[in-house]
N, C-alpha and C positions, 0 to 999 in steps of 0.2 A: 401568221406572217408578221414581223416586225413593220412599223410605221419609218415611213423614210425618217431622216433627224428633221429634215425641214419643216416638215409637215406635223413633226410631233411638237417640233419648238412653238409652231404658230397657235395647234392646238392648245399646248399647256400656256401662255399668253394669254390665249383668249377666257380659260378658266381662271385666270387668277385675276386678271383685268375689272373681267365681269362678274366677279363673288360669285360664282354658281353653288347648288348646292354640293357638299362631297360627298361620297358614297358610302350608303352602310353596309357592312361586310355583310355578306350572303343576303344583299338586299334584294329586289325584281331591277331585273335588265333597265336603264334608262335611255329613251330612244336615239337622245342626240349625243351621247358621250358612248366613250367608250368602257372598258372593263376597268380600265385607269384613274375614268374620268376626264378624258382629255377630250374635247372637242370633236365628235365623230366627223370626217372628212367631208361628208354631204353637206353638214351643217355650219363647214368655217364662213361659209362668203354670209350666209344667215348673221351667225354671231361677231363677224367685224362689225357689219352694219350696225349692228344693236351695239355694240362697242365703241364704234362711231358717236351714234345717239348720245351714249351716257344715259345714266341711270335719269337723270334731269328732263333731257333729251325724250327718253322713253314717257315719264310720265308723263311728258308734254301731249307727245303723240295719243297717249291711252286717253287722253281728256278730251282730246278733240274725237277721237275713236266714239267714246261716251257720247256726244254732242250730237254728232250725228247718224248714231243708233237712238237718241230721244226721238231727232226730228224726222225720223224714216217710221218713228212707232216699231221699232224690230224689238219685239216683246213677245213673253210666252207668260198669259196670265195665269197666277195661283190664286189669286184672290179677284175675284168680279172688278171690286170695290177700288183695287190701287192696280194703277196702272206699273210694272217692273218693266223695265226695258231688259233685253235677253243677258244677260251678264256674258261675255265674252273676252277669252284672252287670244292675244294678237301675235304670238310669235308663233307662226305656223309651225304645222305635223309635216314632215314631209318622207313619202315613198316615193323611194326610185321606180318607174316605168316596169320595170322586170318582175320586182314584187308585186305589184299591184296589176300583172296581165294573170299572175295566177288566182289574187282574190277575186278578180273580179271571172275568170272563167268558174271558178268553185262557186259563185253567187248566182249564176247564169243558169250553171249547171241543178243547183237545188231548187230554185222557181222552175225548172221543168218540171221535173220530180213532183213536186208538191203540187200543181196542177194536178198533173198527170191522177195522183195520189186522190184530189176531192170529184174527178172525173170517175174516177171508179166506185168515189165512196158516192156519190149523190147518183149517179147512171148506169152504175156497172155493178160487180162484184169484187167487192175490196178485200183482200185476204192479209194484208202487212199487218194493220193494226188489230189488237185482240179487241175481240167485241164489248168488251165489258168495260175496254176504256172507249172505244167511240158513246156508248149509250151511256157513262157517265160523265163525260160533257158537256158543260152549261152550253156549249157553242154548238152543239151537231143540232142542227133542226129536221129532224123525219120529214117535216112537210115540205121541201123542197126535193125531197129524193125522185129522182124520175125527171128532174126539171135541168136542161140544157141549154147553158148559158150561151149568148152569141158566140159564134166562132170558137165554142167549147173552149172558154177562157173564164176562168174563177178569177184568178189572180194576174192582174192588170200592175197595179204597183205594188212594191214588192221591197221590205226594208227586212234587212239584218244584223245582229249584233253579234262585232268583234271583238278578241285581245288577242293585240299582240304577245308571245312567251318567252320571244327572242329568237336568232338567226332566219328573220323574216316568216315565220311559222305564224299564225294565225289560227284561235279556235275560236270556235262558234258558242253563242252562249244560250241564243236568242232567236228564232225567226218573228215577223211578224206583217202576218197578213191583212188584218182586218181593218186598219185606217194607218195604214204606217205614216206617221209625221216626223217633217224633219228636214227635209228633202230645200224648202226654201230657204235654214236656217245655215243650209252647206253653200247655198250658192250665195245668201247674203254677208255670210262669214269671208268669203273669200272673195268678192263685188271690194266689200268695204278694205279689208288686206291690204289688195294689191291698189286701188288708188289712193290709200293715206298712207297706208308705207312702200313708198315703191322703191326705195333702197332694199327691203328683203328680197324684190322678186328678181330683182336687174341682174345676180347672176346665173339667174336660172331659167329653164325653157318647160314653164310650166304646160300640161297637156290639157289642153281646152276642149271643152265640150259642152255642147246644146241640148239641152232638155227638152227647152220650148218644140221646136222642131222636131224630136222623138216622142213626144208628149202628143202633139198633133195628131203624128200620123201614124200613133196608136188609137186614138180616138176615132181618125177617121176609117181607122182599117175595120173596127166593130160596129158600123153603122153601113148598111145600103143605101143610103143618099148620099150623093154628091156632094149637099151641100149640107150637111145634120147641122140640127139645134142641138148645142151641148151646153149642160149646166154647171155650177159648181155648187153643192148645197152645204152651206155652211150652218152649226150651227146655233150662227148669233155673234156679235160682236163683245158679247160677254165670255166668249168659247175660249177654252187657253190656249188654242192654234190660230184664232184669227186672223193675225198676221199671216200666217202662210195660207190660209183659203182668200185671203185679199191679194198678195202678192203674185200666188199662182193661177186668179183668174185675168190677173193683169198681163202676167206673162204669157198664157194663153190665151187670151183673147176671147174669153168668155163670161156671160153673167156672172157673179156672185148673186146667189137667191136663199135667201131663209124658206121654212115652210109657208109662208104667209104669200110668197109668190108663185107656190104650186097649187095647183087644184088635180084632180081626176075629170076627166069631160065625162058628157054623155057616153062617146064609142070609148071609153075605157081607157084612152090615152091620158097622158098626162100633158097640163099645158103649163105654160110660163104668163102670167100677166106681163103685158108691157104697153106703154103708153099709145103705142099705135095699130094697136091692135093683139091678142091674144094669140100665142105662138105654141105650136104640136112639139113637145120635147122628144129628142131621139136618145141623149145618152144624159145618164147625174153621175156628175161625177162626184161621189157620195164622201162626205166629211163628218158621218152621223153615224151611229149604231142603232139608233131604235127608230126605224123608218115613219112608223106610224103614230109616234108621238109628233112629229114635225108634217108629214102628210098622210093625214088618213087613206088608207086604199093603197100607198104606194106598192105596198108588198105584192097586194094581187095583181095591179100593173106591170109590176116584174115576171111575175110567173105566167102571166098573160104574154108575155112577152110582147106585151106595149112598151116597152123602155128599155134600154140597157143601162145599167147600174156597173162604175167602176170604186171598186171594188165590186163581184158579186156578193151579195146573200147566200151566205155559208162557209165562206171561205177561213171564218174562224174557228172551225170546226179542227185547221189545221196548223192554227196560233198556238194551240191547246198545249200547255207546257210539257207536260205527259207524252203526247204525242210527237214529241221532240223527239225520245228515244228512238222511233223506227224511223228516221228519215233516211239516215243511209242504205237502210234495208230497202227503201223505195226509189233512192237512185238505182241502187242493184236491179230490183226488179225492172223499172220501167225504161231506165234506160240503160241496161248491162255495161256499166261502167264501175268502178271505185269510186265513191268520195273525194274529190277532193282537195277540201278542205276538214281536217278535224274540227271534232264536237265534242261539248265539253260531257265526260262523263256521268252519264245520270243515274239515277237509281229510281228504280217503279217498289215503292213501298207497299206491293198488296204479296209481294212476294216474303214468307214468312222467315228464310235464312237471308235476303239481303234488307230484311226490316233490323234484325240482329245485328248485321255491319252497322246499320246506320245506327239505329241508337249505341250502339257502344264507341261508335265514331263519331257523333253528333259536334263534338267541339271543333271537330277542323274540318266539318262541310258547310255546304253552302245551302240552305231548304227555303225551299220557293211556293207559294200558296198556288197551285195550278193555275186558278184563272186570274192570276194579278196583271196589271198592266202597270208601266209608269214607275219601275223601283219600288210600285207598292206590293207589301207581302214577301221580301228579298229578305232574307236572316242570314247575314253574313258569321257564321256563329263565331268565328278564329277573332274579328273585330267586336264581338259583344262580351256583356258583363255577362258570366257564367249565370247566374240567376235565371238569366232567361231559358237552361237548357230545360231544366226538369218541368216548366210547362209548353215548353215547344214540343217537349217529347210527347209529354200527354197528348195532345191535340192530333200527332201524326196517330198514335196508336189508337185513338179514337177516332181518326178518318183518315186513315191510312191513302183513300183516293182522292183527299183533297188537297196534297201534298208532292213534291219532287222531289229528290237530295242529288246534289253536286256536288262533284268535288270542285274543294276550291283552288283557283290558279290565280298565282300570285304573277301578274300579266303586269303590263311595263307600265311605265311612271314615264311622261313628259314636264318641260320644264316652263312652268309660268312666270309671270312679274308682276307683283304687286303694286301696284302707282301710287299706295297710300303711303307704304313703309318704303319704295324704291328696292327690293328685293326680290330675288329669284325662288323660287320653293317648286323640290318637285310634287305632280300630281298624280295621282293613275287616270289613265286613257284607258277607253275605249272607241271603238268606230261604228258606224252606222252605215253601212252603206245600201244603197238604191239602187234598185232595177226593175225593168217593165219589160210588158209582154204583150205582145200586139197582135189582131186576129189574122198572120199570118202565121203565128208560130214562131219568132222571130221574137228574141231575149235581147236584151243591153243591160250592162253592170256601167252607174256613172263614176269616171273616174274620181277618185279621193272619199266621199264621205264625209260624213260629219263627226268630226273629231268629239266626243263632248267628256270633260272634266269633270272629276271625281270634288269632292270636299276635302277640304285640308283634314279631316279625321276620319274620313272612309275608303270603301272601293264602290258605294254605289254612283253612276254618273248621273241619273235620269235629271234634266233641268226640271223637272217636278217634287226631284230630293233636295236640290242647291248647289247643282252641279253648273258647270261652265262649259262653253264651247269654243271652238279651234279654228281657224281657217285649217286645210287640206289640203296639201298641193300633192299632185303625183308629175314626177318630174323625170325627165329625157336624162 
């Protein structure tokens, strides 16, 4: 459908007002423009404001931006030693309401599933996944099989990783169950947005929503006391999430506690030190992977079912990169529905004619170390120096299970600003979005996610490779 003239005149304005980047032929879809390049119509009231500003203008704002993201500590440490404040660009992502009722029911909808999925695998009889990929999983633990988490809930919070491919379509790249982070870095991206640039938000009716208060009364739904002791165990303030295990006990209103504040009691409880006396822990809400490095005993405390632990113990079993492949097939099953949202095409390299595709394919997929987390182990092979094939190859053919192949999707580019040079450059985006699951059975997908930014020379985003992050608005 043709653009009104009006609306095309304001859009082409705003593209040439504002230098944006111009498009390359047969490039990936760009969120806020159009096929043209013109100023996609969601985002004119966006780019006057920024047009407004002036490039001067903008820098101004990104410095005070910087300021205070110093003085809030909003950082995601790579190195112990130096403190990075989280790098963040400020011209929001923005989905319309109607996209974003379908990501977030397809987000809802795969945290049942995958519940469902390590309910069968750890208590029941699982039949989706082949056995030979659970029992070669660093993450399946046998010693928990038989053991039934409060209110048979594994998966309490619950992060996923998107791209957009264009015409609002969304695939999956990524689940992740086992400490999803991130979650504080969407609401302080968008905390900070909307009160230092409140010209971007004023023409629009951003959709607000409460964690705090779902966060709660997920907690309190997995606890038989009225009144639970709940913890946050962080850990350490050397940890490169620290910032969101400080923020999020702040926002919840609960301890932050390193191991040095837990003990095991006598009756096998776990307690809290605190200066007025020693306190019976009901739930951790766990920001660790190796329990008994931080408190000895914890584990069996769990399985004792002296404590509830969110995330549960095991639940990585279903982070397993490999075990990506059957996810749809566990919608199917457990909850007789479709998918849907799409996932990104995998390949199970023990299979000996799609071992075949893949090495003769290797240059334009994507191959992922199974158990990587953090962008670590991502071989974008279409973006590397060929060199790297012939021993990437090697490595799969020699451990064909400790490997994944993707195909690669060339998924959208948003538009940054640089405050040093006062220029625009596009990036590739991804999303992260959040949701929880609470012991009545009873799912939530929070609206927007966290946008987080590619490197000017890649497609990886993880802020652990050098990537950036978005405020996210999802809008009326």
């Amino acid at each position: 459908m043709p653009r009104p003239r009006a609306a095309s005149r304001k859009a082409d304005v705003l593209t040439s007002t504002l230098d944006l980047p111009r498009p390359a032929a047969d490039g990936p879809v760009r969120e806020y423009v159009d096929a043209d390049g013109a100023v996609h119509p969601m985002y004119q009231n966006l780019m006057s404001a920024a047009q407004q500003l002036g490039p001067q203008g903008l820098r101004e704002r990104w410095r005070r931006a910087k300021r205070d993201v110093d003085v809030n500590a909003f950082s995601f440490l790579l190195d112990p030693k130096t403190f990075r404040s989280t790098p963040t660009d400020w011209i929001p992502r923005i989905i319309h309401k109607d996209e974003w009722d379908r990501i977030g029911a397809g987000v809802e909808q795969r945290l049942k599933a995958l519940n469902m999925f390590l309910l069968d695998l750890y208590c029941g009889t699982q039949t989706i996944v082949p056995d030979d990929v659970i029992y070669s999983s660093q993450f399946f633990y046998p010693d928990y099989q038989g053991f039934r988490p409060a209110k048979d809930v594994f998966v309490h919070v619950y992060g996923i990783d998107l791209v957009h491919v264009g015409g609002g379509s969304y695939v999956i790249l990524e689940d992740n169950l086992r400490i999803p982070s991130g979650i504080s870095y969407q609401l302080k991206a968008v905390e900070i947005s909307q009160r230092l640039f409140p010209e971007f938000a004023s023409a629009y009716q951003v959709v607000p929503y409460d964690i705090a208060a779902a966060y709660r009364r997920m907690l309190g739904s997995l606890c038989d006391s009225e009144d639970p002791t709940c913890v946050l165990l962080t850990d350490g303030k050397y940890g490169a999430a620290f910032f969101e295990h400080r923020y999020l006990s702040d926002l919840l209103g609960i301890p932050l506690v390193d191991g040095s504040d837990l003990y095991i009691g006598v009756d096998g409880r776990v307690w809290v030190k605190k200066l007025d006396g020693d306190a019976a822990v009901d739930l951790i809400y766990r920001r660790v992977e190796d329990l008994e490095i931080f408190v000895p005993g914890l584990t069996e405390a769990y399985l004792q079912r002296k404590v509830i632990l969110v995330n549960g113990m095991g639940t990585s079993a279903a982070d397993d990169k490999l075990v990506f492949l059957w996810v749809p097939e566990m919608i199917r099953h457990y909850l007789g529905e479709e998918p849907i949202l799409e996932q990104a095409k995998s390949y199970d390299l023990i299979d000996q004619e799609t071992m075949r595709y893949v090495l003769g394919n290797l240059d334009e997929l994507v191959l992922k170390v199974r158990q990587g987390y953090g962008g670590l182990g991502v071989y974008i092979l279409p973006d590397m120096d060929p060199s790297y094939r012939s021993r990437l190859a090697r490595q799969i053919i020699e451990e064909p299970r400790g490997y994944i192949a993707q195909e690669t999707i060339d998924f959208s580019k948003h538009v940054i600003f640089d405050d040093e040079t006062k220029t625009f450059e596009d990036r590739y985006v991804d999303l992260r979005v959040f949701a929880i699951q609470n012991g009545h059975g009873e799912t939530q997908a929070f609206p927007g996610g966290l946008t987080r930014v590619a490197r000017s020379d890649g497609r990886i985003t993880n802020n652990s490779s050098g990537g950036l992050c978005k405020p996210t608005w999802v809008v009326r």
